[in-house]
PDB file of N, CA, C and O in Angstrom:
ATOM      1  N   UNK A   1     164.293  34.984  98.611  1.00  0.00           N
ATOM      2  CA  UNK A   1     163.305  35.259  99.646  1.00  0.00           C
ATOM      3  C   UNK A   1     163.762  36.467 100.463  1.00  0.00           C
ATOM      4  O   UNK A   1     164.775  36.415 101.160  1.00  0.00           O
ATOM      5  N   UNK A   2     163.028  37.508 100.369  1.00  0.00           N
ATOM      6  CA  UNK A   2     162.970  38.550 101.873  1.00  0.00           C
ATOM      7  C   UNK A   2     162.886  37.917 103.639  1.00  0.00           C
ATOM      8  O   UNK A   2     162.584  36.844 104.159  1.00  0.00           O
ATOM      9  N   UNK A   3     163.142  38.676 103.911  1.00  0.00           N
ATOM     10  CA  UNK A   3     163.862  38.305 105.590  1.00  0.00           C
ATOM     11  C   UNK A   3     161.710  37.477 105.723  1.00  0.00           C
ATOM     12  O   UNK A   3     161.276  36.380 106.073  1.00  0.00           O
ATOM     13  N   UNK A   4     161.145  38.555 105.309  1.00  0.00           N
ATOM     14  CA  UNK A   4     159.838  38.104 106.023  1.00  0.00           C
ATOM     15  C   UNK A   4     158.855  37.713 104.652  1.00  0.00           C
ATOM     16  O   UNK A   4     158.922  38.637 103.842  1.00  0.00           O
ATOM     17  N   UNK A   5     158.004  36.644 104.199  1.00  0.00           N
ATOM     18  CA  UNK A   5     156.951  36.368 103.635  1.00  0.00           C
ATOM     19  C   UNK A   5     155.903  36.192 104.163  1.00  0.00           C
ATOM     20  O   UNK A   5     155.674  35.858 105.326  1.00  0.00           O
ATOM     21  N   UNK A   6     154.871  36.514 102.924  1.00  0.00           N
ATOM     22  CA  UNK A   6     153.534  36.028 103.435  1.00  0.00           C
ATOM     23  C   UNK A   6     153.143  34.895 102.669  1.00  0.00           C
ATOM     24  O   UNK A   6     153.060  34.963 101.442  1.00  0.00           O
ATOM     25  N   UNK A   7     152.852  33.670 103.427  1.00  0.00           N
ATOM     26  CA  UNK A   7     152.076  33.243 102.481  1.00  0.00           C
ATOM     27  C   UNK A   7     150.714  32.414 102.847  1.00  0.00           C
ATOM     28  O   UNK A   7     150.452  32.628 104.030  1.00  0.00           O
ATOM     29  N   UNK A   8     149.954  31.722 102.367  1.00  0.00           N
ATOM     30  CA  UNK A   8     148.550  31.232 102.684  1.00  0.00           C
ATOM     31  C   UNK A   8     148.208  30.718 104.376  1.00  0.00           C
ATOM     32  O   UNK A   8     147.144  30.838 104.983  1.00  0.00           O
ATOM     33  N   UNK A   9     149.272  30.229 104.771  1.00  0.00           N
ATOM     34  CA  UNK A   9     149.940  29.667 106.156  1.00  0.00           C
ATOM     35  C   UNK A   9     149.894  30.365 107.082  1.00  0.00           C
ATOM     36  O   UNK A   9     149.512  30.049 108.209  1.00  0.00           O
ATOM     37  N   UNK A  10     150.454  31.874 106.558  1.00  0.00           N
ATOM     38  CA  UNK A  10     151.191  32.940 107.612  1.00  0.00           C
ATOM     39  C   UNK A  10     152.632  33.655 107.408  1.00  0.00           C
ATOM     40  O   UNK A  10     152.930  34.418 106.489  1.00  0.00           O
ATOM     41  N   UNK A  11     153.009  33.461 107.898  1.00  0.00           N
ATOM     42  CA  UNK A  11     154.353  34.162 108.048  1.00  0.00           C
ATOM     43  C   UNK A  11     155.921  32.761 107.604  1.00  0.00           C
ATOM     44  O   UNK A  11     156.149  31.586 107.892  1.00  0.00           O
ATOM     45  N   UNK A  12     156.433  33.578 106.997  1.00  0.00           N
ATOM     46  CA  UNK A  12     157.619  32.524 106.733  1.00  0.00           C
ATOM     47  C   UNK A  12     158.792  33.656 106.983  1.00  0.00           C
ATOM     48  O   UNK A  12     158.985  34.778 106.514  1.00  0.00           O
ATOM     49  N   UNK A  13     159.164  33.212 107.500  1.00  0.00           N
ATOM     50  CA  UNK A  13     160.904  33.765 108.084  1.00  0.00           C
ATOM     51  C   UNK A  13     162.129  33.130 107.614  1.00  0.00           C
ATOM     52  O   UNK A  13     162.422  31.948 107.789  1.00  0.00           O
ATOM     53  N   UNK A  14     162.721  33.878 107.093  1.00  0.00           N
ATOM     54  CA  UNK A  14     164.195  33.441 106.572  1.00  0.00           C
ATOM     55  C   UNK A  14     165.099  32.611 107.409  1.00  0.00           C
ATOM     56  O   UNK A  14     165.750  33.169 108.293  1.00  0.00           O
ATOM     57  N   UNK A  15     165.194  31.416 107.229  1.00  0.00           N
ATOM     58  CA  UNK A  15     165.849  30.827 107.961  1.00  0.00           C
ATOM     59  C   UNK A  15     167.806  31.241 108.425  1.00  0.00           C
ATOM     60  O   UNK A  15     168.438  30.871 109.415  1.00  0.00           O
ATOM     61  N   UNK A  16     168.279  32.145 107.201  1.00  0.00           N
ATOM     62  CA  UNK A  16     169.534  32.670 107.120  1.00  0.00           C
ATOM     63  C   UNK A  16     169.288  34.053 107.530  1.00  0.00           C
ATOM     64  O   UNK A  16     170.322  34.712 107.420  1.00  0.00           O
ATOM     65  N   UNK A  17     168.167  34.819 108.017  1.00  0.00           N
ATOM     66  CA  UNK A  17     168.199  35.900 108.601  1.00  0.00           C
ATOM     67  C   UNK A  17     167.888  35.396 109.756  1.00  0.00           C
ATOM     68  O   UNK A  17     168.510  36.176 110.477  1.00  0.00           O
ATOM     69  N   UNK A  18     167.451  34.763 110.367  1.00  0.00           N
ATOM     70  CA  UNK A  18     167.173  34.346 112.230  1.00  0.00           C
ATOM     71  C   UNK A  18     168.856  34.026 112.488  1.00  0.00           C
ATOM     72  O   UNK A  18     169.530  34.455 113.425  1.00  0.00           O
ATOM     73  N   UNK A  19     169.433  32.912 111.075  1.00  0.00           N
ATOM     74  CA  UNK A  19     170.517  32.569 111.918  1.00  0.00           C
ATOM     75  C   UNK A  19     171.543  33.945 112.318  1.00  0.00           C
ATOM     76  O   UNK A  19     172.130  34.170 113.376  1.00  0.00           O
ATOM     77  N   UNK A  20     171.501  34.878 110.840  1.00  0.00           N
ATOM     78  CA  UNK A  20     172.715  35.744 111.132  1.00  0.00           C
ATOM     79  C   UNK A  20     172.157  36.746 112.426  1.00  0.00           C
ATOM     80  O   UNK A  20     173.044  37.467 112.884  1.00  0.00           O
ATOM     81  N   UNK A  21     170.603  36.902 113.165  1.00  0.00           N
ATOM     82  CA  UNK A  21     170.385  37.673 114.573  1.00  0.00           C
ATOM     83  C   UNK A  21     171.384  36.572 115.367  1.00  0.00           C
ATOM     84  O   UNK A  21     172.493  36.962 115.733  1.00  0.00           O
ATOM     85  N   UNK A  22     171.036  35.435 115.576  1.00  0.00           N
ATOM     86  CA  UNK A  22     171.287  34.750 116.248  1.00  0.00           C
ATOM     87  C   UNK A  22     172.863  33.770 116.464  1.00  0.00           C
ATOM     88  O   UNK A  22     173.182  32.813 117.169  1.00  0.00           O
ATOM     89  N   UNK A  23     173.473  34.521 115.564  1.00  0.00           N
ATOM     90  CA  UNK A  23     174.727  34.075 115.649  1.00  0.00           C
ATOM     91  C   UNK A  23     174.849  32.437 114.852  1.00  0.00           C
ATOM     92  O   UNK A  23     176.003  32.044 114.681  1.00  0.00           O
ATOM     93  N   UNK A  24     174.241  31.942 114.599  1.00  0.00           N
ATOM     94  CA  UNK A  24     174.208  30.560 114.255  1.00  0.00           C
ATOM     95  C   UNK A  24     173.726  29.969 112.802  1.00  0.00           C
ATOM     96  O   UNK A  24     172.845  30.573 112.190  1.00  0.00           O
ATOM     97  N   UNK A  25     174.445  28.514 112.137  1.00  0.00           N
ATOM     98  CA  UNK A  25     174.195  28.919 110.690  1.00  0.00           C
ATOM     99  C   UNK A  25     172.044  28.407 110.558  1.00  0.00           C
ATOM    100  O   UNK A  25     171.278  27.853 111.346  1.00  0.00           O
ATOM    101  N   UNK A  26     171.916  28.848 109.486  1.00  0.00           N
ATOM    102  CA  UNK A  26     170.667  28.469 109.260  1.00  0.00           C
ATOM    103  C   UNK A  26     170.307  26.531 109.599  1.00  0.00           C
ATOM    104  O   UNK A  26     169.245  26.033 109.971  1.00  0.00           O
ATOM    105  N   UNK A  27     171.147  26.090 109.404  1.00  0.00           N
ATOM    106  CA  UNK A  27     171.062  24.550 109.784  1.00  0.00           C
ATOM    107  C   UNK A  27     170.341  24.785 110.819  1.00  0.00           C
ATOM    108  O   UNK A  27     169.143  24.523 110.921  1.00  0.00           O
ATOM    109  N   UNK A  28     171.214  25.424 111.854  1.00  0.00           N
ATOM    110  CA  UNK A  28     170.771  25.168 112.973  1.00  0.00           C
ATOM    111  C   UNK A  28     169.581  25.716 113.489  1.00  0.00           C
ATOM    112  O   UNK A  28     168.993  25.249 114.464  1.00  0.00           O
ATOM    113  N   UNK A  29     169.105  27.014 112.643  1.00  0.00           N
ATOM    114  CA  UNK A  29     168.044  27.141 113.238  1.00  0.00           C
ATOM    115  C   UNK A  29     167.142  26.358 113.039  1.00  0.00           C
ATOM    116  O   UNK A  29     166.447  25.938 113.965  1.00  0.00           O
ATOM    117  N   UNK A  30     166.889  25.834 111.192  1.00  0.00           N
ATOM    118  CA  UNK A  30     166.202  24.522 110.981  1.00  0.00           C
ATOM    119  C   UNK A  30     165.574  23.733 112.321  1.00  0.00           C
ATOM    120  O   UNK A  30     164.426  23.794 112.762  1.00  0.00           O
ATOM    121  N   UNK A  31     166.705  22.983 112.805  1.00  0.00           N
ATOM    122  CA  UNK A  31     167.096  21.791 113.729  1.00  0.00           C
ATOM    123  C   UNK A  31     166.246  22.669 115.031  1.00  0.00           C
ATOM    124  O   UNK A  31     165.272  22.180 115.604  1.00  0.00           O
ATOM    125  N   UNK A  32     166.704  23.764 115.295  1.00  0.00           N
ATOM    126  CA  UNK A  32     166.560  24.020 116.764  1.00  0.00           C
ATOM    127  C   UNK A  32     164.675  24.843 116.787  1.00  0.00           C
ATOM    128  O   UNK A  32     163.999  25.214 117.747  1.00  0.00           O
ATOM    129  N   UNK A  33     164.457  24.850 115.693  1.00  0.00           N
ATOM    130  CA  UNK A  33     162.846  25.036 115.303  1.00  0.00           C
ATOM    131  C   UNK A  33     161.527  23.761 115.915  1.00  0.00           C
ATOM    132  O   UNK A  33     160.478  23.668 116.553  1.00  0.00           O
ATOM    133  N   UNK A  34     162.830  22.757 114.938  1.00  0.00           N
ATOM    134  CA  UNK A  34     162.064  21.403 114.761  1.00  0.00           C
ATOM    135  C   UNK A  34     162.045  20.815 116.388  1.00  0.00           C
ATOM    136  O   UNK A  34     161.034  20.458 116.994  1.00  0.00           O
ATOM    137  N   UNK A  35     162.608  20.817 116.596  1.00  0.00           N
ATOM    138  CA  UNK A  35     162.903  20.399 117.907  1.00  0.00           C
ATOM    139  C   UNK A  35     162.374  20.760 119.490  1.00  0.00           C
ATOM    140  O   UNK A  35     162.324  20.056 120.498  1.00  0.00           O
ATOM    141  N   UNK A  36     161.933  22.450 119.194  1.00  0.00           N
ATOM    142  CA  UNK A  36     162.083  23.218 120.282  1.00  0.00           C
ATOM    143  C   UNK A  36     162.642  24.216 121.361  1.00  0.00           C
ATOM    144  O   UNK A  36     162.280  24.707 122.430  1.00  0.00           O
ATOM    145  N   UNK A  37     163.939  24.263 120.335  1.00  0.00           N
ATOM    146  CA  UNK A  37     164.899  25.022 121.164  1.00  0.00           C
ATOM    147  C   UNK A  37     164.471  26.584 120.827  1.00  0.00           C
ATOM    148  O   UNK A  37     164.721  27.530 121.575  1.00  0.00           O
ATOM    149  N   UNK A  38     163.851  26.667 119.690  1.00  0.00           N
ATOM    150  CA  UNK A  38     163.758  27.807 119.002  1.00  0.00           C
ATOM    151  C   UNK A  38     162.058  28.032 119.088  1.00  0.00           C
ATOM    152  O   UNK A  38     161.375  27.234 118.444  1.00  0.00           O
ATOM    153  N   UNK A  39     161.516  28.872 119.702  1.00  0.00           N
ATOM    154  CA  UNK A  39     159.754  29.051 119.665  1.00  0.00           C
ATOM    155  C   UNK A  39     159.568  30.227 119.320  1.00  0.00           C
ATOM    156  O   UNK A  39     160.515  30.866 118.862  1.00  0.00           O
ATOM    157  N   UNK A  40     158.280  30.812 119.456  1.00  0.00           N
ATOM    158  CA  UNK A  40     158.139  32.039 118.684  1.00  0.00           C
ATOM    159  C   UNK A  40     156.413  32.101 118.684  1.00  0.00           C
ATOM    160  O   UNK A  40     155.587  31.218 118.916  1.00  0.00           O
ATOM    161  N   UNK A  41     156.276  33.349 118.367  1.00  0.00           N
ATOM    162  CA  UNK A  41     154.754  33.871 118.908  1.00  0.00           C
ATOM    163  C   UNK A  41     154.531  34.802 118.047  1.00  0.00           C
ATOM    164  O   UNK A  41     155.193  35.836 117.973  1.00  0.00           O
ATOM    165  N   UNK A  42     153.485  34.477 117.259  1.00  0.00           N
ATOM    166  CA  UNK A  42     152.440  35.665 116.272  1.00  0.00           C
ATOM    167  C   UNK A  42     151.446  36.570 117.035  1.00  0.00           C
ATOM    168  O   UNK A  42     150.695  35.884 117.729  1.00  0.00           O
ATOM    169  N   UNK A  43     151.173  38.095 117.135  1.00  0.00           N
ATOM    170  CA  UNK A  43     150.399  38.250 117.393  1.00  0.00           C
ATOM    171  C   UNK A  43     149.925  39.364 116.568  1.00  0.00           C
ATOM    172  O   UNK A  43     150.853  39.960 116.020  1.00  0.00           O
ATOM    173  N   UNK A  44     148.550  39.904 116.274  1.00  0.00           N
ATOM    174  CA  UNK A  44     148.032  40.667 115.212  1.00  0.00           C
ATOM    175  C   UNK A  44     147.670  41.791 115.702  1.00  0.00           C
ATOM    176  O   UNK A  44     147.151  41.769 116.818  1.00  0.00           O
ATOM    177  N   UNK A  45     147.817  42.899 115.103  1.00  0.00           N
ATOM    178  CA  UNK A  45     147.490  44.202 115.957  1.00  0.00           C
ATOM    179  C   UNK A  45     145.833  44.242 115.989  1.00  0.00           C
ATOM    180  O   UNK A  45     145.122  43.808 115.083  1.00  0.00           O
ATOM    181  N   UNK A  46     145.475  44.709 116.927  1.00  0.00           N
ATOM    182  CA  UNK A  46     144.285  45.772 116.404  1.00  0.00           C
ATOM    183  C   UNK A  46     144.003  47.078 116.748  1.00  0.00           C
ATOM    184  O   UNK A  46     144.959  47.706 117.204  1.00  0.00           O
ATOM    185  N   UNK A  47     143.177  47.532 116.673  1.00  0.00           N
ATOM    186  CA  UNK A  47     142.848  48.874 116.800  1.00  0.00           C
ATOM    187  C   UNK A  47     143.732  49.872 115.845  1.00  0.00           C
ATOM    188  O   UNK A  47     143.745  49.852 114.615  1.00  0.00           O
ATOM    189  N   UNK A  48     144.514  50.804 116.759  1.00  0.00           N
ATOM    190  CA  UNK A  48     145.696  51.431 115.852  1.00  0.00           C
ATOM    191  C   UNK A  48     146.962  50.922 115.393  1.00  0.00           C
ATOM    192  O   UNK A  48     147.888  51.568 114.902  1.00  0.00           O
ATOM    193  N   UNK A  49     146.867  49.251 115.689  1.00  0.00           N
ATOM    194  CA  UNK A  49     148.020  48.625 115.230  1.00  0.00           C
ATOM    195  C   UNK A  49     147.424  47.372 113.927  1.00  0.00           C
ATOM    196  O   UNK A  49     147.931  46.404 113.359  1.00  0.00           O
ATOM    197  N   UNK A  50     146.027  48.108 113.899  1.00  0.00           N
ATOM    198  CA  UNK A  50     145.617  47.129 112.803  1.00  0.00           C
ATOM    199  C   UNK A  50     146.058  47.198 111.122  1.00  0.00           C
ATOM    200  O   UNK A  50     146.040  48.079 110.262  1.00  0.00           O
ATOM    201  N   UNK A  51     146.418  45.905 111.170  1.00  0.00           N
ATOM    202  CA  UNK A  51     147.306  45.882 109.447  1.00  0.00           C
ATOM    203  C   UNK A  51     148.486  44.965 109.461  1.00  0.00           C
ATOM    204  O   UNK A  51     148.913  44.123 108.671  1.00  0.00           O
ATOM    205  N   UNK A  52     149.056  45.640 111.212  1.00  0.00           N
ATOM    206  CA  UNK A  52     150.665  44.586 111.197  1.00  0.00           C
ATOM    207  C   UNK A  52     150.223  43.607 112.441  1.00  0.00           C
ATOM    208  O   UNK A  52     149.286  43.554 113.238  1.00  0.00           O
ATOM    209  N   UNK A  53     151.482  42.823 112.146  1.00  0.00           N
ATOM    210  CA  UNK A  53     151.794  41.709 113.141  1.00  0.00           C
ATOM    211  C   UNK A  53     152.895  41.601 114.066  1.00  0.00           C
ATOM    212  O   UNK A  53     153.981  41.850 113.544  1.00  0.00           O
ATOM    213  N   UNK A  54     152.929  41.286 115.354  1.00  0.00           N
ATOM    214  CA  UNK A  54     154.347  41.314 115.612  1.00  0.00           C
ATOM    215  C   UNK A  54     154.898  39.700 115.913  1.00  0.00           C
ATOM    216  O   UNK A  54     154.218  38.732 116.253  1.00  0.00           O
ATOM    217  N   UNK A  55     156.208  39.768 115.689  1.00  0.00           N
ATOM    218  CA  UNK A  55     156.825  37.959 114.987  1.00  0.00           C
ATOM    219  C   UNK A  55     157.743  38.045 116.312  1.00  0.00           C
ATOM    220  O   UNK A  55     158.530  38.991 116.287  1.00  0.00           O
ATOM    221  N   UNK A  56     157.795  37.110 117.638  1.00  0.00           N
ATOM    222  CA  UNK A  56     158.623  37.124 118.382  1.00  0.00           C
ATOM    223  C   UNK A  56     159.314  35.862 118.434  1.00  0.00           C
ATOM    224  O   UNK A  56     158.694  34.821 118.653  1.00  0.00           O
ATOM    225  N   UNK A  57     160.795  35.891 118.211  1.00  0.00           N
ATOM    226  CA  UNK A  57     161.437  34.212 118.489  1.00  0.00           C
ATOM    227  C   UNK A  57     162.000  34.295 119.947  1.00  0.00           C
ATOM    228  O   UNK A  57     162.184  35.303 120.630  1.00  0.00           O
ATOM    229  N   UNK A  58     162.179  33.261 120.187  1.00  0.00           N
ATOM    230  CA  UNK A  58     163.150  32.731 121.267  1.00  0.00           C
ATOM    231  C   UNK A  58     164.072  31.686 121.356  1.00  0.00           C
ATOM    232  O   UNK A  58     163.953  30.461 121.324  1.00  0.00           O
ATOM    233  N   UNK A  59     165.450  32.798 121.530  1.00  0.00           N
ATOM    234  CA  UNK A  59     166.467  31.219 121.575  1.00  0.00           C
ATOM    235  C   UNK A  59     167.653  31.746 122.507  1.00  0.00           C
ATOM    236  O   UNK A  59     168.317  32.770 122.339  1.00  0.00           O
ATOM    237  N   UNK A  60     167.786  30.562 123.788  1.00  0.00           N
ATOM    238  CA  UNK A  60     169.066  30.746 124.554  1.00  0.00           C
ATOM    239  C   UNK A  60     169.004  31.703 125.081  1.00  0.00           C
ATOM    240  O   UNK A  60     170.114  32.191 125.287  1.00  0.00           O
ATOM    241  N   UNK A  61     167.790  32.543 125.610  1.00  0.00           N
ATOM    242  CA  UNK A  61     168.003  33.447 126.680  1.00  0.00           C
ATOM    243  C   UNK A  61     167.962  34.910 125.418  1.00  0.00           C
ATOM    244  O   UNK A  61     168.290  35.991 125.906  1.00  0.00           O
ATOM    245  N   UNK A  62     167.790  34.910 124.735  1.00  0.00           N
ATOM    246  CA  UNK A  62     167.417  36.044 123.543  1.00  0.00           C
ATOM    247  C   UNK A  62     166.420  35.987 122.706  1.00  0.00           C
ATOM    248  O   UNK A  62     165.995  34.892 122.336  1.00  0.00           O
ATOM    249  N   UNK A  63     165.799  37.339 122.200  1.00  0.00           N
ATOM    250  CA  UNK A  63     164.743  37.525 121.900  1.00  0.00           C
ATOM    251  C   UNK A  63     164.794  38.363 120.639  1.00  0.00           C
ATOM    252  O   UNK A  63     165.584  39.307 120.658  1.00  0.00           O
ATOM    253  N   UNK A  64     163.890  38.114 119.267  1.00  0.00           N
ATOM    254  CA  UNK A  64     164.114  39.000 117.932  1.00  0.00           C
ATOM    255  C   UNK A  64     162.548  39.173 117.888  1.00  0.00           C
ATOM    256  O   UNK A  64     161.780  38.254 117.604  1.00  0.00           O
ATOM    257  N   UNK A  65     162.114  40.625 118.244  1.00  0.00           N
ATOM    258  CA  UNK A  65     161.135  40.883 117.906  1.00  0.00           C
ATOM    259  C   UNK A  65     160.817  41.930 116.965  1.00  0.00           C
ATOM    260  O   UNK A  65     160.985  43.130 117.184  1.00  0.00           O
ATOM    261  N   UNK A  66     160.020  41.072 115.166  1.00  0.00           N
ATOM    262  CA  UNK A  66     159.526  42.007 114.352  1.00  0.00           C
ATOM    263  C   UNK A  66     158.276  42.609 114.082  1.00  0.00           C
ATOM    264  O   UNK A  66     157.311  41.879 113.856  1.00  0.00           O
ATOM    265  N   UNK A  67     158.137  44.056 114.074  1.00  0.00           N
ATOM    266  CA  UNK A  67     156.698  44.217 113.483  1.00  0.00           C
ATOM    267  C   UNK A  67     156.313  44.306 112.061  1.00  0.00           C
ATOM    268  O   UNK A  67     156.489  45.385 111.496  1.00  0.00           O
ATOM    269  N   UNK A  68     155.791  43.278 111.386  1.00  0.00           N
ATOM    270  CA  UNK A  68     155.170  43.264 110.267  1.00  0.00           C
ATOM    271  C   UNK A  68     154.330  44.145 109.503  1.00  0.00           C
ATOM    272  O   UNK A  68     153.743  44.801 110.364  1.00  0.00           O
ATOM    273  N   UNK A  69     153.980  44.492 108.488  1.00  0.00           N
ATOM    274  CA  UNK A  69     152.879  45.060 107.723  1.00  0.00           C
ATOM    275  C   UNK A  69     152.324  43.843 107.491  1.00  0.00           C
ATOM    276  O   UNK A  69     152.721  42.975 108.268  1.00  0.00           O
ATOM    277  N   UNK A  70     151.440  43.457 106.578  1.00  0.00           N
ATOM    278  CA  UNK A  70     150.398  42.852 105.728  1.00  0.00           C
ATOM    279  C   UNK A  70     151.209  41.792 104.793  1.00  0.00           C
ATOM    280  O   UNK A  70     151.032  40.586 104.622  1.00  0.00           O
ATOM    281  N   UNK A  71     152.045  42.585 104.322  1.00  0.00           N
ATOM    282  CA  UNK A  71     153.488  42.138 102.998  1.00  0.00           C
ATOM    283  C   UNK A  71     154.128  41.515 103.289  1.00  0.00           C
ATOM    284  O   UNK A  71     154.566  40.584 102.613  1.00  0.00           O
ATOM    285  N   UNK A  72     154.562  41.914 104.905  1.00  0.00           N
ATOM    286  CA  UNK A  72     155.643  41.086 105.509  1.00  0.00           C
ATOM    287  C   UNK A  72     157.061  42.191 105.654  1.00  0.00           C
ATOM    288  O   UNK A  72     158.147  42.141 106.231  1.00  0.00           O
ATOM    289  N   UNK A  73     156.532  42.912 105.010  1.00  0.00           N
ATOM    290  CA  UNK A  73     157.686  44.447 105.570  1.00  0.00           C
ATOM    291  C   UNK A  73     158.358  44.500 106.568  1.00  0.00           C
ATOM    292  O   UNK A  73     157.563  44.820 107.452  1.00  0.00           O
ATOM    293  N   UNK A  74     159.426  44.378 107.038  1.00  0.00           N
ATOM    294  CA  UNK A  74     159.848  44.589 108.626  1.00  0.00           C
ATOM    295  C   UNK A  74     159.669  46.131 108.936  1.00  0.00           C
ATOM    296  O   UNK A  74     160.361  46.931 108.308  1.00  0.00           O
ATOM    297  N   UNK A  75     158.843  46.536 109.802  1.00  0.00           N
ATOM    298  CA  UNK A  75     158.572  48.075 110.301  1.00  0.00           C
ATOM    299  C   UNK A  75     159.319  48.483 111.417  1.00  0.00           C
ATOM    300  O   UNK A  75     159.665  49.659 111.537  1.00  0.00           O
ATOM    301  N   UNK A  76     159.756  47.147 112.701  1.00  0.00           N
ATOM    302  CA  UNK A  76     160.243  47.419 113.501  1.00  0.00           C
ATOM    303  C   UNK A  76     160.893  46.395 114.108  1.00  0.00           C
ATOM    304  O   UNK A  76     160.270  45.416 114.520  1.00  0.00           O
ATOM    305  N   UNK A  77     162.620  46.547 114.264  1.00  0.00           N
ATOM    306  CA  UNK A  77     163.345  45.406 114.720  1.00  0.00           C
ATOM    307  C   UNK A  77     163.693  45.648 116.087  1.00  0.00           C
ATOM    308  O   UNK A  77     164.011  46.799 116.385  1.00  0.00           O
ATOM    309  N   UNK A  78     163.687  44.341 117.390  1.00  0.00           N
ATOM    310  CA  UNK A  78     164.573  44.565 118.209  1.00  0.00           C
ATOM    311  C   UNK A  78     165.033  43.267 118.834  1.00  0.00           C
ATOM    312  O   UNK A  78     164.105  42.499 119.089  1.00  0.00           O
ATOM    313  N   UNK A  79     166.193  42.858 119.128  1.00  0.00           N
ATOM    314  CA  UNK A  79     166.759  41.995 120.124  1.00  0.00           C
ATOM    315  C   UNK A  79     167.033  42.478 121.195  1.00  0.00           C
ATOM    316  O   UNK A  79     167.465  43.614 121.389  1.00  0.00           O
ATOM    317  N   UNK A  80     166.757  41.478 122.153  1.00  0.00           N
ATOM    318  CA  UNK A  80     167.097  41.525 123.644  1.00  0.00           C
ATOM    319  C   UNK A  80     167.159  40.515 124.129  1.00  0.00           C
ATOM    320  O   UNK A  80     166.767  39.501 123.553  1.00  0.00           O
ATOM    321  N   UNK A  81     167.809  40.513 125.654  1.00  0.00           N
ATOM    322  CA  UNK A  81     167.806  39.193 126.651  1.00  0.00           C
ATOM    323  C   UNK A  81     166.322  38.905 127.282  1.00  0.00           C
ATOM    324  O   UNK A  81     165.361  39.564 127.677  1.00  0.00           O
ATOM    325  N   UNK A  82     166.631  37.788 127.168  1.00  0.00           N
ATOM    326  CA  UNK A  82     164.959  37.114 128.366  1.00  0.00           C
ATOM    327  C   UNK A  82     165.576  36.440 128.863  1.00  0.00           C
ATOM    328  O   UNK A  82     166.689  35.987 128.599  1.00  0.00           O
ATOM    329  N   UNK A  83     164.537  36.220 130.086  1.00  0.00           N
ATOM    330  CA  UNK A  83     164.644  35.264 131.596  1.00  0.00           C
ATOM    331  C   UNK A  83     164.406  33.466 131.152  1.00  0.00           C
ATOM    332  O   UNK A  83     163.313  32.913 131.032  1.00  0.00           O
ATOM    333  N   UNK A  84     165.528  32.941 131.004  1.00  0.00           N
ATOM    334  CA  UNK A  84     165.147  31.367 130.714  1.00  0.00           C
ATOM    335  C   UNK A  84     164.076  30.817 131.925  1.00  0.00           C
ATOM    336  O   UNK A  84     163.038  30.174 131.769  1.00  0.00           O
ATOM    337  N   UNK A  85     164.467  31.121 132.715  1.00  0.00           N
ATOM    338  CA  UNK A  85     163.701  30.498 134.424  1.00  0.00           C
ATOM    339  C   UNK A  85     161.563  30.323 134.110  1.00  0.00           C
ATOM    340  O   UNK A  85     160.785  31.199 133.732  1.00  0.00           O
ATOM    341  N   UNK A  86     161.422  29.592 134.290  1.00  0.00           N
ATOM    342  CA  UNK A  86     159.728  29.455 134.142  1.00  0.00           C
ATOM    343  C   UNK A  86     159.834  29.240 136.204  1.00  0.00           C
ATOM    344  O   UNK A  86     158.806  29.075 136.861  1.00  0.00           O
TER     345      UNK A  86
END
């Protein structure tokens, strides 16, 4: 499997590429998916961003945001910190 798929569903993400952003083995992201520790947000371009998607996770105060093509291409990677506090 590539870091990113498409399939009938949506988007499937490598569970051993989130872990190696995230420092942690794929188990855990499994677990911390299922659970909640780990969330994440699809959103679809339009206009001049129509075609890709961008894939955002969240875990522990960090952030992996990809932009997709159609294929599932990664076009654009970035991590950063976020604000845990609601």
């Amino acid at each position: 499997m590539s870091e990113v798929s498409v399939s009938a569903d949506g988007f499937l993400v490598d569970a051993a590429f989130l872990g190696s952003v995230f420092g942690v083995a794929p188990d855990v992201i499994r677990m911390e998916m299922r659970d909640g520790r780990i969330t994440s947000r699809c959103e679809t371009g339009v206009d001049e961003d129509a075609g890709t998607s961008r894939l955002t996770f969240y875990r522990a105060g960090r952030a992996l945001r990809l932009v997709v093509d159609g294929d599932g291409t990664i076009l654009k990677r970035s991590s950063f910190p976020v604000s845990t506090k609601r």
